[in-house]
C-alpha positions in Angstrom: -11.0 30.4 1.9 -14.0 28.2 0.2 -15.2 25.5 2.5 -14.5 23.0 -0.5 -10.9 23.9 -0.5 -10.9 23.3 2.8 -12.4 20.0 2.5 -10.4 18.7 -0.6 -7.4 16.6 0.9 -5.8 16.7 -2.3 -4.7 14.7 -4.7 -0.8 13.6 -3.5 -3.1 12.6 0.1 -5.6 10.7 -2.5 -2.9 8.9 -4.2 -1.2 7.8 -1.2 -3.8 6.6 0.3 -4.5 4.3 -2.6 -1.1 3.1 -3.3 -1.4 2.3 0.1 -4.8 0.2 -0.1 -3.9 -1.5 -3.1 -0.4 -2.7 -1.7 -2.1 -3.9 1.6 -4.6 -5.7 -0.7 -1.9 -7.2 -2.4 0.1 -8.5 0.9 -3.1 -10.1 2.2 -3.4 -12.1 -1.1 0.3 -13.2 -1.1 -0.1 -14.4 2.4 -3.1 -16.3 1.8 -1.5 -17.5 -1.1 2.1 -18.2 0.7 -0.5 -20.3 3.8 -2.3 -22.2 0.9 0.1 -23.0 -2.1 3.2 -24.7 -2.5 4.9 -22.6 -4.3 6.3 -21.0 -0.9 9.8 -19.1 -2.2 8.2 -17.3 -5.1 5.2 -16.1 -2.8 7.9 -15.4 0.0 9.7 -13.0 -2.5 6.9 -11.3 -3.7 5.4 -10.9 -0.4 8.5 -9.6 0.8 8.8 -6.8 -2.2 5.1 -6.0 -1.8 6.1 -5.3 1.9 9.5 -3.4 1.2 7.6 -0.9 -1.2 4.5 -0.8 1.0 6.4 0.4 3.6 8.0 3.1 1.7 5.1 4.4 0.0 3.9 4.7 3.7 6.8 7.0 4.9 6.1 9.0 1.5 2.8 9.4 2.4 3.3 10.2 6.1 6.1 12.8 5.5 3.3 14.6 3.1 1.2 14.6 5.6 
């Protein structure tokens, strides 16, 4: 086997591992928007969705793995 196969995570690894940046990225802005807005129930919602599918795109990724 090539040392750059065996290097290459692959792209389902790759993709996971983005999905998972960007929703973390997301939650942080939703809670600093949640601790400096008023508009707490909307922000509450989102943040909660954001964290729902967060957490299942992290047992996707994990059971890939």
């Amino acid at each position: 086997m090539p040392l750059a196969d065996m290097c290459n995570p692959g792209a389902p690894l790759l993709i996971g591992a983005l999905l998972l940046g960007l929703g973390l990225l997301w939650g942080a802005a939703m809670l600093v928007l949640f601790l400096l807005g008023n508009r707490g129930s909307f922000v509450k919602g989102s943040l909660t969705a954001h964290l729902m599918v967060l957490s299942l795109v992290a047992i996707g990724w994990l059971m890939i793995i």
